[in-house]
C-alpha positions in Angstrom: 15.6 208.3 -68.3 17.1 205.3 -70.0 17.1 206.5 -73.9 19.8 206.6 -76.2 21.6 203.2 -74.1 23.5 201.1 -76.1 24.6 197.9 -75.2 27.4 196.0 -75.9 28.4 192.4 -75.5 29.0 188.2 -77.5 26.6 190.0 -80.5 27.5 188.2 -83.8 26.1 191.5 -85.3 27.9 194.6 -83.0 26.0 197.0 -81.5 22.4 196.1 -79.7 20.5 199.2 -79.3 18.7 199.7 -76.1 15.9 201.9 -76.3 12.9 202.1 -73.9 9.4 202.4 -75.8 8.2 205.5 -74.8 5.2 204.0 -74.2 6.5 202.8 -70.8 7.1 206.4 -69.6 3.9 207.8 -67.6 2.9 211.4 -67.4 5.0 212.0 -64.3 2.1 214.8 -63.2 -0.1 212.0 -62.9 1.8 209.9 -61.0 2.4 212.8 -58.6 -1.6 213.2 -58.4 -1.6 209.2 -57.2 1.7 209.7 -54.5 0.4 212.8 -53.0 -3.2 211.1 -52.3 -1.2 209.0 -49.8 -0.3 211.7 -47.3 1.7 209.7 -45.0 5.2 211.5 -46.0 7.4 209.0 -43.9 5.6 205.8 -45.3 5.9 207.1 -48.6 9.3 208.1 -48.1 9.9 204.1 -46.9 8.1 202.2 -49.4 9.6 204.4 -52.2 13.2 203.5 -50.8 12.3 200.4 -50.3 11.2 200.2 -54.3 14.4 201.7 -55.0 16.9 199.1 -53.5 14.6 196.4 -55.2 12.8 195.5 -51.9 9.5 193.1 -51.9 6.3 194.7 -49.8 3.9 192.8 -48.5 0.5 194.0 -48.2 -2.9 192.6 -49.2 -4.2 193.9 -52.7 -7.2 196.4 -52.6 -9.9 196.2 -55.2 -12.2 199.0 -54.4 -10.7 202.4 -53.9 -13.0 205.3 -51.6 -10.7 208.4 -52.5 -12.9 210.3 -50.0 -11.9 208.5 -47.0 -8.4 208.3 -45.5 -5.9 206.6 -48.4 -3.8 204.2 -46.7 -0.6 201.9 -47.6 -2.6 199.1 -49.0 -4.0 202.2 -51.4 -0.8 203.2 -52.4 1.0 199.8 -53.0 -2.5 198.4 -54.8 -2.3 201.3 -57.1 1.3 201.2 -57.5 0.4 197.3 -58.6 -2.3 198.3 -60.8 -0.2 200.8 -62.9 2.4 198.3 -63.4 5.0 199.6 -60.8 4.8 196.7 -58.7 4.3 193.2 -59.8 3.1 189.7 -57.4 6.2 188.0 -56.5 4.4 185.6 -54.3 2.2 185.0 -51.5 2.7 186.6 -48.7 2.8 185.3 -44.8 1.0 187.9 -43.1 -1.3 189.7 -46.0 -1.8 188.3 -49.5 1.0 188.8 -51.5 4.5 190.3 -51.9 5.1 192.5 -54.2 8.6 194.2 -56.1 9.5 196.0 -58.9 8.7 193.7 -62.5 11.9 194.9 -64.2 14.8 196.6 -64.8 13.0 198.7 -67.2 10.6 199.9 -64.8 13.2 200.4 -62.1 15.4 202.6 -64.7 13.0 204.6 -65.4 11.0 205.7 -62.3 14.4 205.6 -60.4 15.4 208.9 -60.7 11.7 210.0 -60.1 11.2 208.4 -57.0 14.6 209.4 -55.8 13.4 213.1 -57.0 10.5 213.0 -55.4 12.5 211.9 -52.1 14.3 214.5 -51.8 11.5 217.2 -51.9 9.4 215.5 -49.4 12.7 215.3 -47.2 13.0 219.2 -48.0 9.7 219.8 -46.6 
């Protein structure tokens, strides 16, 4: 995780302390709960990496989830946009919008997650 960073640089005043609010960490058993309702390993796997290297996703925004019935890629990517994982970087060509990662703080911390999380589905 990205605690304890400290950042240097043209700072009249030295040091700049780099913390990230612990409110931006999520309760990473929850966020398993919503990956493993997409069972589509290899799509996961894709998007996830595709998260990772900063990649925009296109795909149309859901508003109405059925978690009985099959959950899909649209599922997973609205949800990941919902939770403030993914943010609208613009409209889209073939669905509604393109999405990517909001920031760097969001990408530092869920990096090492998602790349975690890789790596056991690929040991499956």
């Amino acid at each position: 995780m990205a605690r304890g960073k400290t950042l240097y640089g043209k700072n009249p005043y030295g040091k700049i302390p780099y913390l990230t609010d612990p409110n931006m960490t999520s309760d990473y058993q929850k966020l398993t709960a919503m990956f493993d309702l997409f069972e589509e390993e290899e799509s996961k796997q894709e998007i996830l990496e595709q998260i990772m290297s900063n990649e925009s996703l296109e795909t149309d925004i859901i508003t109405d989830f059925d978690f009985s019935l099959h959950f899909e890629k649209t599922d997973f990517l609205s949800l990941l946009f919902y939770w403030g994982f993914l943010t609208i970087r613009g409209e889209g060509t073939l669905y509604d919008v393109v999405l990517q990662t909001p920031n760097y703080v969001i990408r530092d911390i869920y990096y090492q997650y998602y790349s975690n999380y890789i790596n056991n589905i690929q040991k499956i």
